[in-house]
N, C-alpha and C positions, 0 to 999 in steps of 0.2 A: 370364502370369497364368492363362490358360484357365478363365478364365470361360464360362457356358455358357447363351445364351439362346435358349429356347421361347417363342415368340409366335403366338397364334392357329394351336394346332397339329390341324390332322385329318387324318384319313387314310381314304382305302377302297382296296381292291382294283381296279384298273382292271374296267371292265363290271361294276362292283357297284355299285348305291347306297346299300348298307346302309355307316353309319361305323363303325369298328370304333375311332378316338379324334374324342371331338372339344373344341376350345375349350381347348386346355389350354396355361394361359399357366405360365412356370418361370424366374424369375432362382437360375442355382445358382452359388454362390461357388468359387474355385478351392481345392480342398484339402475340399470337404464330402464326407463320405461319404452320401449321398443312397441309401436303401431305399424301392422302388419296392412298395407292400404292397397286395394284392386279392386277389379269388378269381379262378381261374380261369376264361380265357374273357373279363378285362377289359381287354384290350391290350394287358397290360406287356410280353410278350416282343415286341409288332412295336413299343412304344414304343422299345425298346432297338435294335431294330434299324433304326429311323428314326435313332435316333443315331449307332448305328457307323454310316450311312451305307448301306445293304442295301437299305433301300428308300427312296422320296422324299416328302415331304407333299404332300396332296393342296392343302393350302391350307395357309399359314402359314410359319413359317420357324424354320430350329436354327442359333442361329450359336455359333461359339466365339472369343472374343475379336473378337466383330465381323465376324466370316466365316464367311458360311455355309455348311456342312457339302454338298458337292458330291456325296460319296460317298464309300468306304472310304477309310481314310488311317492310317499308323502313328503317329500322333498320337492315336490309341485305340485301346485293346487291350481284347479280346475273348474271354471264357470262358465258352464254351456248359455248357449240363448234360451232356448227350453228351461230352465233352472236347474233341473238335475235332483229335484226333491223327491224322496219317493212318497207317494198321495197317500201310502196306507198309515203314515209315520208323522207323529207331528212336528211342527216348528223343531222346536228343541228338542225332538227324540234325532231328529235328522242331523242335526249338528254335532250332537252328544255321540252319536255313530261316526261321525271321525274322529273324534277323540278320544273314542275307545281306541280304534284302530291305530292312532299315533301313540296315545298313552296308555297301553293297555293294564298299568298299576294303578294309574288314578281312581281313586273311587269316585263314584254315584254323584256324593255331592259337589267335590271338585270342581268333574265334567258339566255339572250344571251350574256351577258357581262363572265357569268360562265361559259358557254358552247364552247366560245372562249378559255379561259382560259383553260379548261379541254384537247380540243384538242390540245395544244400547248402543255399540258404537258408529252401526248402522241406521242411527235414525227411528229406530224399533220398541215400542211398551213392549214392556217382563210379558205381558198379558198374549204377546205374539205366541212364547216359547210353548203354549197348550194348544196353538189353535193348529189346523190340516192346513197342507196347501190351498186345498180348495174353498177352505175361508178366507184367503187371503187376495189381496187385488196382485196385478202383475209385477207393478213396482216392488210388495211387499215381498212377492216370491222372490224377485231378484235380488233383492237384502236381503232376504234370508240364506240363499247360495253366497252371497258373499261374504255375510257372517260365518259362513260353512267354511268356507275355502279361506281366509283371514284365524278363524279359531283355530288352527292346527300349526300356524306360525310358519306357513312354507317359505322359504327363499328363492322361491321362483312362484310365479303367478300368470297362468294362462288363462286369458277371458277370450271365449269367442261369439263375436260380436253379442253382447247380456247385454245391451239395451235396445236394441235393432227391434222387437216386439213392442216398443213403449210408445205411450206418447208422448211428445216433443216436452213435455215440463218436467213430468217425471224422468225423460232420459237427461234431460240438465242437472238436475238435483243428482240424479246417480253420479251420472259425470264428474261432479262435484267432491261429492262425498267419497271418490274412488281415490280420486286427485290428492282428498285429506286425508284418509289414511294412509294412502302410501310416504303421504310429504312427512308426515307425524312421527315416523319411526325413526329411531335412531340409526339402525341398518335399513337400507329402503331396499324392498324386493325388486327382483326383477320381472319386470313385468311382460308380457308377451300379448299383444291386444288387437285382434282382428277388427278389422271395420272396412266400408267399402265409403264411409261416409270423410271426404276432405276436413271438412271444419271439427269432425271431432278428433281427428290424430292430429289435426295442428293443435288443440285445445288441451291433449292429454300427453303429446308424447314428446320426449328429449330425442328421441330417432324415430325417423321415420324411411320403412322401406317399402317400396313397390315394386307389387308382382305385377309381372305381365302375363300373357296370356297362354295357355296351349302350346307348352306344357310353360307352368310358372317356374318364372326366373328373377331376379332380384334385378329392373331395370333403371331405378334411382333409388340412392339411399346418402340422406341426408342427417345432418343432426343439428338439434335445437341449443344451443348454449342457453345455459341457467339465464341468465342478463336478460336475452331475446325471446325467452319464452314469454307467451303472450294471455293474458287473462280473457276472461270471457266478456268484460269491458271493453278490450281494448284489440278485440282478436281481428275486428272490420275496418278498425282507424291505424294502426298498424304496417306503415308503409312496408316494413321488409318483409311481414309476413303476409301482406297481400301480396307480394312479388313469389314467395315460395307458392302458397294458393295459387299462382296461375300456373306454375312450373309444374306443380304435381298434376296436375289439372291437364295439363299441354302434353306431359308423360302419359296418363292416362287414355289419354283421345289421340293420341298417336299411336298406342298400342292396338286399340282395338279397330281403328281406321286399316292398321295394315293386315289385322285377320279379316279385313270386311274383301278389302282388293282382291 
């Protein structure tokens, strides 16, 4: 099922007392696409990284179906903004390295039989699976980590903020294409998705929650009904989700208006 609960979660840096989250309770259902939405500076990317497991709560607990999250596990997959490729490895060596790691019986041709496959689904020529990161444009690296994190078949999926580098076509198209594969699946992951940007968690997610500021806390959290979820035609003409848009929008500038006083 993977399901995925946050109970009385905070966090600081060891030898710091400042909290960087705190109090932040989450039952997330398995299969939501959950958008993690603040300004920068509010915790989302170490709240993400409390979930893949990278760092530990200071107090509280993350479990997934009842067990709590120990540390790193292929059971969530992982797409940084950086893409997370390592330079010396190519396309497809990079891919095929988690696959070793999740299936470490599969042989040779398998791993790269999947790793074909994964880049096609991404929008990617075979022709990618030879080349370096550093022959590739930014979009193609980000297809390429998502090929990464998609070929190991995880049931949880943490992207923090992967298209925040791009520019505005290519992060549509990703946007897009993140949207299709998750909708395609018979079981759909759960997703976990930073961004600081409004119009793309209305565009991408069935929940939507906002961190506030210093220390982050969960101070609206909404959800999109399948009916009311809104396409990227109709996300501007849209009377109720331009009403949400100004609600998230009025959450936001009211958080940070009252760290400014």
């Amino acid at each position: 099922m993977n399901g995925t609960s946050i109970r009385d979660l905070s966090f600081s840096y060891e030898n710091d007392t400042r909290l960087i989250l705190k109090d932040i309770d989450l039952e997330v259902a398995a299969g939501e696409f959950v958008c993690l939405l603040g300004q920068s500076g509010c915790g989302k990317s170490t709240f993400l990284r409390l979930l893949a497991g990278l760092e530990k709560p200071t107090t509280g607990t993350i479990a997934v179906d009842g067990k709590a999250i120990a540390g790193a596990g292929l059971d969530r997959g992982v797409v940084f903004q950086d893409y997370g490729l390592f330079p010396w490895m190519t396309a497809g060596d990079n891919i095929m390295l988690a696959l070793k790691q999740k299936f470490p019986r599969m042989d040779k041709a398998q791993r790269k039989e999947i790793a074909l496959k994964a880049l096609r689904a991404v929008g990617l020529e075979e022709s990618v699976f030879g080349k370096l990161p550093k022959e590739l444009s930014g979009g193609m690296k980000q297809r390429c980590a998502i090929a990464q994190a998609f070929s190991i078949d995880p049931p949880i999926l943490l992207m923090d903020e992967p298209f925040g580098a791009l520019d505005a076509v290519t992060r549509a198209r990703l946007q897009d294409m993140v949207l299709e594969l998750w909708g395609s699946q018979q079981q759909k992951k759960t997703v976990f998705f930073v961004t600081h940007d409004v119009d793309e968690a209305l565009l991408l997610a069935t929940r939507i929650c906002v961190l506030g500021q210093a220390p982050g806390r969960v101070i609206y959290d909404v959800s999109i009904p399948p009916e009311s979820k809104p396409s990227r035609d109709n996300l501007f003409e849209d009377t109720e989700m331009m009403q949400l848009r100004n609600t998230l929008i009025r959450y936001i500038n009211r958080d940070v208006a009252s760290h400014i006083e």
